[in-house]
N, CA and C atoms as an extended XYZ file, in Angstrom:
243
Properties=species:S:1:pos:R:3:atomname:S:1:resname:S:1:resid:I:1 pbc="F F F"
N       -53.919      -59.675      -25.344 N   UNK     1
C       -53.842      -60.653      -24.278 CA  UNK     1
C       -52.585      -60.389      -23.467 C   UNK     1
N       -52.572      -60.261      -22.252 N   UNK     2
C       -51.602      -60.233      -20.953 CA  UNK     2
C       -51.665      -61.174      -20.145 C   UNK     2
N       -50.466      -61.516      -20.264 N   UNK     3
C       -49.785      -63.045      -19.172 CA  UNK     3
C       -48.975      -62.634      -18.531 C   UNK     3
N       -48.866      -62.736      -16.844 N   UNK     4
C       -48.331      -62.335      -16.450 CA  UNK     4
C       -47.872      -63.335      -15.402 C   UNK     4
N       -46.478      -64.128      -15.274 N   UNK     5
C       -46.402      -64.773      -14.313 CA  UNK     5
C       -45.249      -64.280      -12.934 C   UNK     5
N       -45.063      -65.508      -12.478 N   UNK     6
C       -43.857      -65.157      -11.552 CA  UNK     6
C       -42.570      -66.004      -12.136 C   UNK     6
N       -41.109      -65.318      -12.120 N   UNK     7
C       -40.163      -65.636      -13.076 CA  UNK     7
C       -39.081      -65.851      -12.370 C   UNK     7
N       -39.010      -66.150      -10.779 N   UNK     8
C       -37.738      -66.617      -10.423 CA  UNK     8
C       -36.941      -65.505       -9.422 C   UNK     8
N       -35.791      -65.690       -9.395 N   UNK     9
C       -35.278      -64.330       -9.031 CA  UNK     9
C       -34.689      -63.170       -9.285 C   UNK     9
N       -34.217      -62.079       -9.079 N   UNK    10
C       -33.992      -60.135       -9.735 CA  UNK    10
C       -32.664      -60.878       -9.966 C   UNK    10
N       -31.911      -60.354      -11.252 N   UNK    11
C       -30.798      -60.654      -11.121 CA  UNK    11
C       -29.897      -59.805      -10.882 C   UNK    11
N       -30.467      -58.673      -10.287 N   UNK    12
C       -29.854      -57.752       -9.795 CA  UNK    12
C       -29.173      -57.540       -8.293 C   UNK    12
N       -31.011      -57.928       -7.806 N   UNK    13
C       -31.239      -58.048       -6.336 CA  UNK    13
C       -31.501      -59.195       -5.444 C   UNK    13
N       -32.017      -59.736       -6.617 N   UNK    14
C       -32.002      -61.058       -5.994 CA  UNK    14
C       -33.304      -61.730       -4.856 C   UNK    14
N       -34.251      -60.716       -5.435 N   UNK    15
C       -35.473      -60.367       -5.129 CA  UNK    15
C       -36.508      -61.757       -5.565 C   UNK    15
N       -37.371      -62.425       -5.151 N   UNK    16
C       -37.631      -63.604       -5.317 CA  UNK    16
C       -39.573      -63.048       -6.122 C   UNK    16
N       -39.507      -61.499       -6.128 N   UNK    17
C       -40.485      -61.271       -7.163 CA  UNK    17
C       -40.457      -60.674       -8.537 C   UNK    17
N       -39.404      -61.322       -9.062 N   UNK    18
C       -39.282      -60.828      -10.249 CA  UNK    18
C       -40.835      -61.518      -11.373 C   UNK    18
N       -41.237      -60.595      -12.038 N   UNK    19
C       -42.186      -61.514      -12.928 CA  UNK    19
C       -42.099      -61.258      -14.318 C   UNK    19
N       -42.908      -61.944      -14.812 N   UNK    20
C       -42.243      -61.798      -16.654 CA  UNK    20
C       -43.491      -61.304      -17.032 C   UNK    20
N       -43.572      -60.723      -18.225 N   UNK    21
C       -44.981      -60.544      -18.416 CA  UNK    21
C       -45.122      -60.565      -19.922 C   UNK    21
N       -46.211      -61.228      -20.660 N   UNK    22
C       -46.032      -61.514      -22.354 CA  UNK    22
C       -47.597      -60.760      -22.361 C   UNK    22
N       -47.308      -60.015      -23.810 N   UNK    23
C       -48.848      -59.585      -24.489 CA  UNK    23
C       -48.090      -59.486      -25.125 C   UNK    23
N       -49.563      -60.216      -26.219 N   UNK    24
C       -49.645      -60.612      -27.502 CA  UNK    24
C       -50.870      -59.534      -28.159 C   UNK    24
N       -50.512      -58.909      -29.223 N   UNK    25
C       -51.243      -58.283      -30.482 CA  UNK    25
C       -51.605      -58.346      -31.858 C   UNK    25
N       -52.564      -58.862      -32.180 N   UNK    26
C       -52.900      -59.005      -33.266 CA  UNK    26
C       -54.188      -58.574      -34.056 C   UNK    26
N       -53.985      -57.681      -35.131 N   UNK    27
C       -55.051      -56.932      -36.158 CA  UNK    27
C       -54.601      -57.079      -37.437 C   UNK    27
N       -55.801      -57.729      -38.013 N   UNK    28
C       -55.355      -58.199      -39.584 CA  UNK    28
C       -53.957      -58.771      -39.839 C   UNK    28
N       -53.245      -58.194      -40.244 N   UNK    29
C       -51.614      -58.814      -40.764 CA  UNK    29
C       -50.861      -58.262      -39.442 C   UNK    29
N       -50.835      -57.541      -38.775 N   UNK    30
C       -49.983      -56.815      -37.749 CA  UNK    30
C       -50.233      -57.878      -36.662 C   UNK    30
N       -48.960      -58.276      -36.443 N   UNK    31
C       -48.463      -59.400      -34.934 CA  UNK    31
C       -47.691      -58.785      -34.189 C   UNK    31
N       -47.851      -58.622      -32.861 N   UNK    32
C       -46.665      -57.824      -31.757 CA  UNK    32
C       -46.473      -58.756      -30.998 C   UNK    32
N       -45.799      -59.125      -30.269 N   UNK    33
C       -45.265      -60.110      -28.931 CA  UNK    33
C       -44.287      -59.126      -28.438 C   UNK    33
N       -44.795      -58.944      -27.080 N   UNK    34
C       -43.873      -58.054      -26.299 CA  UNK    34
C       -43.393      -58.827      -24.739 C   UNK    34
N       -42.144      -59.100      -24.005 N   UNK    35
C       -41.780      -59.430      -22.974 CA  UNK    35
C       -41.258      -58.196      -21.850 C   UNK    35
N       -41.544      -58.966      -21.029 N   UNK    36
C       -40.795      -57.709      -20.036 CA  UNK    36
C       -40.826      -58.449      -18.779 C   UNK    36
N       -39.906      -58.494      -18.182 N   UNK    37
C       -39.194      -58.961      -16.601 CA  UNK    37
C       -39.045      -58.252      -15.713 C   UNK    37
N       -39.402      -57.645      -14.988 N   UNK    38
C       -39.556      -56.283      -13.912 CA  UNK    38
C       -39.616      -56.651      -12.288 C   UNK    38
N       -38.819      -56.534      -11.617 N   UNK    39
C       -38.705      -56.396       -9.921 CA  UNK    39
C       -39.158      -55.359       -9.431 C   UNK    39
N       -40.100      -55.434       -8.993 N   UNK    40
C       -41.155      -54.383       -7.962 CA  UNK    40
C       -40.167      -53.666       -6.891 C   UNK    40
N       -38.754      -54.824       -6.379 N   UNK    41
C       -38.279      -54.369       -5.166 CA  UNK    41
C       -37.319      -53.069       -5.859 C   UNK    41
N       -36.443      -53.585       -6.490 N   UNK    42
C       -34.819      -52.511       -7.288 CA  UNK    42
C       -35.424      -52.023       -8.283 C   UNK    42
N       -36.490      -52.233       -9.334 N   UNK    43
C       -37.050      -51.789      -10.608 CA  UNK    43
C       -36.484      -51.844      -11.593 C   UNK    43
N       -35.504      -53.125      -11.890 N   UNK    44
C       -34.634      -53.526      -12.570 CA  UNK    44
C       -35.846      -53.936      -13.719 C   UNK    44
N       -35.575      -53.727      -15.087 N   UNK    45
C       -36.466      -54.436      -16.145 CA  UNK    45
C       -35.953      -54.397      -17.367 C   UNK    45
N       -36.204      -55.378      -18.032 N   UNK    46
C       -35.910      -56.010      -19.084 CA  UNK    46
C       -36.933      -55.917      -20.330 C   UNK    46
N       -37.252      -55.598      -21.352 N   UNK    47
C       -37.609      -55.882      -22.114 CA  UNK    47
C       -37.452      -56.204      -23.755 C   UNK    47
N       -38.025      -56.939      -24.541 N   UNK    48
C       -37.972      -57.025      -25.936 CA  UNK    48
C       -39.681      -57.237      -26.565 C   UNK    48
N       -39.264      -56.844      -27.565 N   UNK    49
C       -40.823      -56.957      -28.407 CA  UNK    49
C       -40.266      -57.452      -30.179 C   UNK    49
N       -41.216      -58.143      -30.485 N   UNK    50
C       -41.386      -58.329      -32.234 CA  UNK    50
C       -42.429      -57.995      -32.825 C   UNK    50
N       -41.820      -57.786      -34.108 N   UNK    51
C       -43.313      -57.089      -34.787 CA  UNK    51
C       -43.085      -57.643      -35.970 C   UNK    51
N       -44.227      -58.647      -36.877 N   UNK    52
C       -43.798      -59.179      -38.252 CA  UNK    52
C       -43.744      -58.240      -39.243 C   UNK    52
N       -44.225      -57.129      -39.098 N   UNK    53
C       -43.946      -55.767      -39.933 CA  UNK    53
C       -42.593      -55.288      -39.983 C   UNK    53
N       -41.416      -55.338      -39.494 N   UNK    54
C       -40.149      -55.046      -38.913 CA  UNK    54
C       -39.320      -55.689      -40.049 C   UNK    54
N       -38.961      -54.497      -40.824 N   UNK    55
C       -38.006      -55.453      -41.570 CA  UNK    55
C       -36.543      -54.991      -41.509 C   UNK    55
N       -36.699      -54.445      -40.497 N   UNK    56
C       -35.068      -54.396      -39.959 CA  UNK    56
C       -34.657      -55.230      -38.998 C   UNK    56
N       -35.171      -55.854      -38.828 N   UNK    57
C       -35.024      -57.249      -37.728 CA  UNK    57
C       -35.750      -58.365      -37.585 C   UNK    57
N       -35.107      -59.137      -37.636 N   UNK    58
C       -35.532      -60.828      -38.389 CA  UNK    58
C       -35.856      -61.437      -36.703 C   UNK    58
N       -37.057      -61.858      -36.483 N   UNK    59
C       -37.483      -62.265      -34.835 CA  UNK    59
C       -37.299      -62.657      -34.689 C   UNK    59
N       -37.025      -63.510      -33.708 N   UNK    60
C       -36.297      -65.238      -33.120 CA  UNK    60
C       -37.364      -66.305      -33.875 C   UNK    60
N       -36.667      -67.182      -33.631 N   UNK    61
C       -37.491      -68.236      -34.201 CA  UNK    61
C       -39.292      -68.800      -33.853 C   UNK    61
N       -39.110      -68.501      -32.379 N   UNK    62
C       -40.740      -68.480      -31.731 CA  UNK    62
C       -40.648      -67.149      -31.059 C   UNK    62
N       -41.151      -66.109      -31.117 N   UNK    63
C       -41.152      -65.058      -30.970 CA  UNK    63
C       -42.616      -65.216      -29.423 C   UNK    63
N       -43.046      -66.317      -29.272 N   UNK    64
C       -44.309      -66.547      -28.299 CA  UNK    64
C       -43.046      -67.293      -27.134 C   UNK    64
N       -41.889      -67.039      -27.332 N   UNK    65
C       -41.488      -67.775      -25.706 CA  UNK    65
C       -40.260      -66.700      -25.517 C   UNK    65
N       -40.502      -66.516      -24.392 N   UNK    66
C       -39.775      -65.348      -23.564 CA  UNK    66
C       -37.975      -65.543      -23.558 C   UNK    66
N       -37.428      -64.162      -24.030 N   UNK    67
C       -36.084      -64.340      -24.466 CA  UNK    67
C       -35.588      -64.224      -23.310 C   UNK    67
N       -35.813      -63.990      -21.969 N   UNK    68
C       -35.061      -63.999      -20.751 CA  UNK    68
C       -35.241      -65.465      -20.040 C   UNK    68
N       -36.350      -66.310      -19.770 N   UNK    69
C       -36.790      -67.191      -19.025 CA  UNK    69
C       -36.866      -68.418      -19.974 C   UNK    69
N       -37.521      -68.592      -21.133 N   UNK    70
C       -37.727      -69.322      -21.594 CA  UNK    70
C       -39.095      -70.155      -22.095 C   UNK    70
N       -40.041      -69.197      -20.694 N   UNK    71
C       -41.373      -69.847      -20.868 CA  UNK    71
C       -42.021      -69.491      -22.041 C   UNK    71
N       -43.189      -70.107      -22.527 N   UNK    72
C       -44.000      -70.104      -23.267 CA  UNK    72
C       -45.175      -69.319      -23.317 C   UNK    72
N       -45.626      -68.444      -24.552 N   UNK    73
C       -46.506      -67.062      -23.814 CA  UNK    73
C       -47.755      -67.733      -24.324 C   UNK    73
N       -47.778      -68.969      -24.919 N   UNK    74
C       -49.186      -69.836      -25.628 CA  UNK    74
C       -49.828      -68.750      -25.871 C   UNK    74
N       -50.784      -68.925      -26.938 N   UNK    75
C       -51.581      -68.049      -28.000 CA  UNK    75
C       -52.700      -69.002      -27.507 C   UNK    75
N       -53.407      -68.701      -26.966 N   UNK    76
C       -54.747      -69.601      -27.343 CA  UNK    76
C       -55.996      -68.759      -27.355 C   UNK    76
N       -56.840      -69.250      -27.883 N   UNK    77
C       -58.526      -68.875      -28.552 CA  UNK    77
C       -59.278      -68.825      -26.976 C   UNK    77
N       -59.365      -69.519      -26.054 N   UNK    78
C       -59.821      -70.398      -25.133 CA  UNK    78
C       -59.909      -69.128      -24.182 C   UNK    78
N       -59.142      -68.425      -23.962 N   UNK    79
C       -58.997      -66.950      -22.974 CA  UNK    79
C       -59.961      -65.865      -23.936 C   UNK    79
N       -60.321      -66.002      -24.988 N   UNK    80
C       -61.280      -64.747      -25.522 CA  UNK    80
C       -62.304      -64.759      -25.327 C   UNK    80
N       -63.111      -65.967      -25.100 N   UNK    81
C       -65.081      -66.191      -24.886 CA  UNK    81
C       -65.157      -65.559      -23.829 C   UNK    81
């Protein structure tokens, strides 16, 4: 699943299309949540990802809300039918 919104402004450039973008992965036990913040104008980007397989790094506490913005990447059933 890919969510992709609009996130404010570049904090680079200051570009008023910066967007965030969350996909979510999941097969059997394997969970990924990946973020990324990217300006189309300067190509400034940001990203982080978690993986519950990772045991060299302990994930944030909600690993479904974006470590730059704050929003919420919601998991829902409702987007698969």
């Amino acid at each position: 699943m890919v969510n992709l919104q609009p996130a404010g402004n570049c904090p680079r450039c200051q570009s008023d299309q910066l967007t965030c973008k969350y996909n979510h992965f999941q097969q059997d036990e394997l969970e990924i949540h990946s973020w990324e913040h990217r300006c189309p104008d300067c190509g400034n980007r940001q990203t982080s990802a978690y993986r519950n397989d990772d045991e060299d790094e302990l994930p944030p506490d909600n690993p479904a809300q974006c470590p730059y913005c704050g929003r919420s990447g919601q998991v829902n059933d409702e987007s698969a039918g």
